[in-house]
C-alpha positions in Angstrom: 102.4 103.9 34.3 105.9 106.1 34.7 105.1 109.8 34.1 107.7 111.4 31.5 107.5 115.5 31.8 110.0 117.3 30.0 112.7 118.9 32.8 111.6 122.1 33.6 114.5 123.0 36.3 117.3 125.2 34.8 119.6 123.7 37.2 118.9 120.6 37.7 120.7 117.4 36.5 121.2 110.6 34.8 122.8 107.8 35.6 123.7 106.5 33.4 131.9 100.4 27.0 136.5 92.2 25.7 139.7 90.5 26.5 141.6 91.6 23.7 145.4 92.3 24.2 146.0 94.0 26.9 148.6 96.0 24.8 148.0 99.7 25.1 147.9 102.0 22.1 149.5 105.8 22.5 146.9 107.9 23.5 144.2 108.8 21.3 143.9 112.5 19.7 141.2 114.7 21.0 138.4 116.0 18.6 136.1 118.7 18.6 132.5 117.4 20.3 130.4 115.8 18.2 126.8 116.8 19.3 123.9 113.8 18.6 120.8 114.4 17.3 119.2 117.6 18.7 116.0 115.5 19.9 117.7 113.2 21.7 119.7 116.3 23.8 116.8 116.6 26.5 115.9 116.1 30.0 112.5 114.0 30.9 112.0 113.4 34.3 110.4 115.1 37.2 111.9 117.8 38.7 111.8 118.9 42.3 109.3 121.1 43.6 110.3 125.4 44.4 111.3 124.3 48.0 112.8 121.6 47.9 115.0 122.8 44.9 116.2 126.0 46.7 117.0 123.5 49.5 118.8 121.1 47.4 120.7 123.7 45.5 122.0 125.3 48.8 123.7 121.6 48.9 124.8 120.8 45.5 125.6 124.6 44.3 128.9 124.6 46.6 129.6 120.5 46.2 129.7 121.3 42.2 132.5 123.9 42.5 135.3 121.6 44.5 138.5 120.8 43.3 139.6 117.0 42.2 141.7 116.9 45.5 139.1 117.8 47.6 136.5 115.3 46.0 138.6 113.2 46.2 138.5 113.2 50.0 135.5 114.0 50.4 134.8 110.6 48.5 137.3 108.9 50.6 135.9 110.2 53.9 131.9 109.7 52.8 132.6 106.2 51.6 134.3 105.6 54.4 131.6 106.9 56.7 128.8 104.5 55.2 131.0 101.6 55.4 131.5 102.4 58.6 128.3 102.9 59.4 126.8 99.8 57.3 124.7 101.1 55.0 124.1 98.1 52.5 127.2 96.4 53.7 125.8 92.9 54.2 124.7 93.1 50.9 127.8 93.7 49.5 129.8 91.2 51.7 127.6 88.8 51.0 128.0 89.0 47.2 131.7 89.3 47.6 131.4 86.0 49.7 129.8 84.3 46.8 131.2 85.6 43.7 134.5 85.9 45.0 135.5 82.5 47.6 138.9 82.5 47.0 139.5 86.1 48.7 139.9 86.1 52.3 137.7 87.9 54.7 139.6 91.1 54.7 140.4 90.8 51.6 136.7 91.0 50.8 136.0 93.6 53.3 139.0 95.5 52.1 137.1 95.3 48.4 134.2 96.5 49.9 135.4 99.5 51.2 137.0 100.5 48.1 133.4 100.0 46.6 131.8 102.7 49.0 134.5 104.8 47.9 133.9 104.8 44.7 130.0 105.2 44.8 130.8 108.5 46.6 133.5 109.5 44.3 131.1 109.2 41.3 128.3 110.7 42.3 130.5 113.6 43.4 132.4 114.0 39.8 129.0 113.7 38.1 127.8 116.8 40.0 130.9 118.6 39.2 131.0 122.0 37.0 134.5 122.4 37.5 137.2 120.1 37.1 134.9 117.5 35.6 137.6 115.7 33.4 140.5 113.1 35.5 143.8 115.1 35.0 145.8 113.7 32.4 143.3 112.3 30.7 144.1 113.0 27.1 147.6 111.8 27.6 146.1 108.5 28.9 146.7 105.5 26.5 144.0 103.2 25.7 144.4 99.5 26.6 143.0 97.2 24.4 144.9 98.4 21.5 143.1 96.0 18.8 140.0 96.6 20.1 140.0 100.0 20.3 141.8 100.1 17.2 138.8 98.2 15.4 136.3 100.0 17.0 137.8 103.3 14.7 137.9 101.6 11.7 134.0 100.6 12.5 133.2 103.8 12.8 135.0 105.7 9.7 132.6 103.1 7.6 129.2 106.1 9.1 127.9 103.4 11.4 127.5 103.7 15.0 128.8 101.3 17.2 127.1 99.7 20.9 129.0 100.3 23.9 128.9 98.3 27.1 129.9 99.5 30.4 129.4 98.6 34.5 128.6 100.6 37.5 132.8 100.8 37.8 135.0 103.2 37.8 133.3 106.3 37.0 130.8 105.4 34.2 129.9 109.4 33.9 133.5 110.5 33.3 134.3 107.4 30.9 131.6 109.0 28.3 133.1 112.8 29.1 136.0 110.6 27.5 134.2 109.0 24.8 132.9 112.1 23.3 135.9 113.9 23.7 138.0 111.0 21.9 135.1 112.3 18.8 132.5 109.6 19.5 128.6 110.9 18.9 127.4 108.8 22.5 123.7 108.4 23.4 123.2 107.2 27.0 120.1 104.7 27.4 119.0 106.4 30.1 115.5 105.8 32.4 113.4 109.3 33.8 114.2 110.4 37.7 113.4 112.0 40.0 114.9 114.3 42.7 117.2 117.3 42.4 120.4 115.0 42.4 119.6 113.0 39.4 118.4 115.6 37.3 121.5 117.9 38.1 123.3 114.5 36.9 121.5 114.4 33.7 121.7 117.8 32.9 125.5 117.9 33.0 125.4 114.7 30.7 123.7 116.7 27.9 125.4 119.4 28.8 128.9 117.4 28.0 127.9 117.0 24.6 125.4 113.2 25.2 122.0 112.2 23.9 119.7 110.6 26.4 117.5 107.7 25.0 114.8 106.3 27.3 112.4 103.8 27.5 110.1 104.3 25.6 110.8 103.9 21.7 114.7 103.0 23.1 114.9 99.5 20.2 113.6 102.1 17.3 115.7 105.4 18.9 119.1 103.1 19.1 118.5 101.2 15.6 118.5 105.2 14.1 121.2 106.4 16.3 123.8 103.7 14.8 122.5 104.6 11.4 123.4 108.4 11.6 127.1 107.1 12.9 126.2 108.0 16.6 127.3 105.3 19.3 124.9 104.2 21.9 126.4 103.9 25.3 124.9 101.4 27.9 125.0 99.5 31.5 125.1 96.3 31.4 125.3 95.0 35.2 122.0 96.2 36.8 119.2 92.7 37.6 116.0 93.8 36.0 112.9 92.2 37.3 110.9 90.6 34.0 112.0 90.4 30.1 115.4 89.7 31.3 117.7 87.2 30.3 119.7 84.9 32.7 123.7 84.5 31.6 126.6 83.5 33.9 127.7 86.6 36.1 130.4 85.6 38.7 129.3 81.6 38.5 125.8 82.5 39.2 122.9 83.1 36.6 122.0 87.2 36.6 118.8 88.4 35.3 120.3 91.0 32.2 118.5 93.5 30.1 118.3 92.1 26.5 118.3 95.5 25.0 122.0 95.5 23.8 122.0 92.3 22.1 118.1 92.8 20.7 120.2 96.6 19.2 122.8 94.8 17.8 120.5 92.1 15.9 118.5 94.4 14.6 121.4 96.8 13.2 124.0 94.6 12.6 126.7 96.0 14.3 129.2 94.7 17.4 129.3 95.7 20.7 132.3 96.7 22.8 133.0 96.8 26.3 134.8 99.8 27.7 136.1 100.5 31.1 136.9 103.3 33.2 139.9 102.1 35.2 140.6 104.4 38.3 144.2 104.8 39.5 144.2 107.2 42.1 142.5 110.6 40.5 143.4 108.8 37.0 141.6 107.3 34.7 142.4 104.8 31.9 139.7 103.7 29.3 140.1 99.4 28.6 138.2 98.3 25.6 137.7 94.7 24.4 135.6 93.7 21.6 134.3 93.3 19.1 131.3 91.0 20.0 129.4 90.6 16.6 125.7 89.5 17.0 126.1 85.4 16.9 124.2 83.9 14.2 121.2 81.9 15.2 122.2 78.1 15.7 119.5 75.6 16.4 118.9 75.1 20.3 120.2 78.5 21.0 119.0 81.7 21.9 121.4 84.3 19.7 120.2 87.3 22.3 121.0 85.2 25.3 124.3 83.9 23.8 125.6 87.7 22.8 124.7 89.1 26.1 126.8 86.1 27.7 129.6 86.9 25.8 129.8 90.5 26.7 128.7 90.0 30.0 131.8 87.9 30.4 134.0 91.0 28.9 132.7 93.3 32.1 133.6 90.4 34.4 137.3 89.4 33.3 137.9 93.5 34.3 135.7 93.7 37.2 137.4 91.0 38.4 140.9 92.3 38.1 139.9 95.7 39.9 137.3 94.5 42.3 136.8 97.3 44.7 136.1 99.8 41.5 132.4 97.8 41.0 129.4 98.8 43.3 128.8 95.2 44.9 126.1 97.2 47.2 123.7 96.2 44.2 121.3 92.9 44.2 122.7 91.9 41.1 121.5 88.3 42.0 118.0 89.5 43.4 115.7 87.6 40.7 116.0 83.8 40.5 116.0 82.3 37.2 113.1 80.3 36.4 113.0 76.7 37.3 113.4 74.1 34.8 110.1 73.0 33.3 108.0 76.1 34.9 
């Protein structure tokens, strides 16, 4: 049984949104922070022990102060390095191979790359305490523009909404944005462990998110819409039982139920939202919304919604490739076999 201990490091920090038009809609105005509930604002996990923390810190202390331009290549130059050296990269090739056949070899190596990249470039912005936000950011425009635009009008009725993102882009950074566009976010979140990961969830609460974990999450997220706060999930990791199996890619993925079991038992949509990287840019893409399907005889309503907004990440994974971590086993669990 997982341990949960309340964080007890000061300075430690977790890992943590369809196609509508892709019109764009003038940048969004920023509001004030919009804290969540003040029991959802806390770190459980288990911290590292005295040595290894003062080690660790010695590390991440002077890694949290760079400038974008030096994470930047940093990023470049770490992902880079494990390509290089092949850390996971048959993994990756392999899933590039099958999801994507119509790319050529380099192509797919090329798309690769790019995914190291950005895997180091994330985990480096997370830890960040200075120049956390992408420059420009509040002048970004939004594309999506109905979606987006519906997802406001949702909210001013005092109900939360369910947002679905991917390992892409810079899934830390895209909630930074979220809250700072006025959005109450929630993160379903699991416990760590290790200095890293709870340094990375201390600076999510510290931006202004709630953390909801495991335990209690259905109840937690079904209260959190209620109070008008928006609960802000991942959508692309294989999960090894209670899983559902919908169409990722042309192959069946093994998907956690949890956002279409949320929005059936609240009633409200779901939206996928994107953090596109261009260069030290970002640009939030929003498609949606995906209203919970009614139940229709000879089909599963929780498998059919999580198909539909699985297919949302995929249409914008697929059109920036290299910004999703294919080093994942998103395929790992096969589904099971007719009649078993």
């Amino acid at each position: 049984m997982e341990r949960e201990q309340p964080c007890r490091a000061a300075r430690f920090g977790v890992e943590c949104v369809p196609v509508s038009s892709p019109a764009t809609v003038s940048a969004p105005t920023v509001h004030p922070i919009r804290l969540t509930s003040a029991h959802l604002r806390r770190v459980i996990g288990e911290p590292p022990g005295p040595l290894t923390g003062f080690l660790a810190n010695l590390v991440l202390r002077p890694i949290s102060k760079l400038r974008w331009g030096t994470r930047e290549r940093l990023a470049r130059f770490l992902g880079g390095i494990a390509y290089t050296l092949g850390i996971r990269r048959r993994v990756a090739l392999e899933n590039l191979a099958q999801a994507l056949p119509e790319r050529s070899e380099e192509e797919r190596h090329s798309i690769a790359r790019g995914a190291y990249i950005t895997m180091a470039r994330a985990v480096l912005e997370a830890l960040a305490d200075v120049d956390r936000m992408p420059p420009g950011w509040e002048q970004e425009e939004v594309v999506g523009a109905e979606a987006w635009q519906a997802l406001q009008a949702h909210l001013a009725t005092g109900k939360g909404a369910l947002l679905v993102t991917a390992h892409f882009g810079n899934w830390e950074l895209l909630g930074e944005i979220l809250i700072h566009r006025g959005m109450a976010l929630n993160a379903l979140v699991r416990p760590l462990k290790g200095a890293l990961n709870m340094r990375i969830a201390e600076n999510r609460v510290r931006a202004g998110a709630g953390l909801i974990y495991p335990r209690g999450a259905v109840q937690e997220i079904v209260d959190a819409v209620g109070r008008g706060e928006c609960v802000y999930m991942l959508l692309d990791q294989g999960i090894p039982t209670k899983g559902v199996f919908v169409p990722f890619f042309g192959r069946l993925a093994s998907t956690t139920p949890a956002m279409a079991v949320a929005a059936q038992r609240t009633g409200v949509p779901a939206w996928v939202v994107m953090g596109v990287r261009d260069g030290l840019r970002m640009r939030v893409h929003i498609e949606g919304p995906f209203a919970p399907p009614p139940s229709q005889e000879g089909k599963d309503p929780i498998t059919e919604h999580t198909t539909l907004v699985t297919a949302g990440l995929e249409r914008i994974i697929r059109q920036y490739p290299e910004q999703w971590l294919w080093l994942h086993r998103r395929w790992k669990y096969a589904p099971p076999r007719a009649g078993a």
